[in-house]
Structures are given as C-alpha cells and as structure tokens.
matplotlib code that plots the C-alpha trace (Angstrom):
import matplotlib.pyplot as plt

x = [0.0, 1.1, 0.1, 1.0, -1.3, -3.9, -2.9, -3.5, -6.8, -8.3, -6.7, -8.7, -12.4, -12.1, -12.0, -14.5, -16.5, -15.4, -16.4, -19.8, -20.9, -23.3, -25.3, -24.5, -27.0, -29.8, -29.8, -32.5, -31.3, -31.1, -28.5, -26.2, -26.3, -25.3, -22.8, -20.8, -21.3, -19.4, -16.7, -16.6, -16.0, -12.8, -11.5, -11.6, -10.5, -7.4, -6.5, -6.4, -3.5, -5.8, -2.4, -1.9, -5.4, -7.3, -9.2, -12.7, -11.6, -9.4, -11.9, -14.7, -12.0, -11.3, -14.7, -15.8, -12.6, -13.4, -17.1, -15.8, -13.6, -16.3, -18.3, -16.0]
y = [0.0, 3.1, 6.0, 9.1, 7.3, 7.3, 10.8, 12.0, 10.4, 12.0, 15.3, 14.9, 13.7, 16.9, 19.4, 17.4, 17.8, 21.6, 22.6, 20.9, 21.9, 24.3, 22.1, 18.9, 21.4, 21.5, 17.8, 14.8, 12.5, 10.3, 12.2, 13.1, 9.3, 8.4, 10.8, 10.1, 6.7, 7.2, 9.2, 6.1, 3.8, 5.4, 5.9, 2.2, 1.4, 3.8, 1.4, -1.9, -2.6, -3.2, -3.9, -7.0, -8.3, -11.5, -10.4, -11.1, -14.5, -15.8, -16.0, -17.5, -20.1, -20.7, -21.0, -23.2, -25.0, -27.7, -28.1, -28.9, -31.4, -33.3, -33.0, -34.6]
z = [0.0, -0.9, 1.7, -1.0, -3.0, -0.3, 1.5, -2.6, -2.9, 0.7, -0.3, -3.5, -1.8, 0.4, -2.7, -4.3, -1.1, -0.6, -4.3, -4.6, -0.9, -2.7, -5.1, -2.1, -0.1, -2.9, -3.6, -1.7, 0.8, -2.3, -4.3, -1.0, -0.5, -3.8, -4.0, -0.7, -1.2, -5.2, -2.7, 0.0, -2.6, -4.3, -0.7, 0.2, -3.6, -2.8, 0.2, -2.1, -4.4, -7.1, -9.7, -7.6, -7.3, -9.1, -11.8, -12.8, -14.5, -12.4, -9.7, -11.6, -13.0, -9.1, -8.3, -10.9, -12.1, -9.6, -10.4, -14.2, -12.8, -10.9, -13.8, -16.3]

ax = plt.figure().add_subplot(projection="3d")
ax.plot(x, y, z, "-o")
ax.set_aspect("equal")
plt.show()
C-alpha cells in the first residue's frame, strides 16, 4: 500500500467535497447518499492494491474449475 497514493486520494475527496458543498445542499437524501457513497467507494478502492489483485476471471475459474472437474 502506498500512503502518498492514499494521503492524494483524501486530499482529493475533500476538494470534491469543498467545491460541490453548494449544489450537495440542494440535492435529496437520495442524491447526497449516492454521492458520498461514489466518494466512499474510491476511498476504500485507494487502500487496495488493485495492480496485484485477481481479476474477474481468475476467480470464476477458481470458483468453478473444480465443479468442471467433478463433472467430467
């Protein structure tokens, strides 16, 4: 994990944060859910190494690479 990487990201969720306080005001409980939920998200994404992780097919081959077996 790289912390400048994280440190970056935070620095960046504030200005977001900072620059749309105005129209963050004006929107429903719907749309200031949804939009520090989108914020949440690339902060937890900024803590995983994701150059490093599985991808998409090697966990469905993991997942179902023994079921083929059994079934052949």
């Amino acid at each position: 994990m790289n912390w400048g990487i994280v440190l970056t990201i935070q620095v960046i969720v504030w200005l977001i944060v900072i620059v749309e306080w105005k129209q963050l005001k004006k929107l429903s409980r719907k749309g200031k859910v949804l939009f520090s939920s989108l914020l949440l998200i690339s902060v937890i994404f900024s803590f995983l190494n994701l150059e490093t992780l599985a991808g998409p097919r090697t966990v469905l081959d993991q997942i179902f690479g023994p079921l083929g077996d059994i079934l052949e």
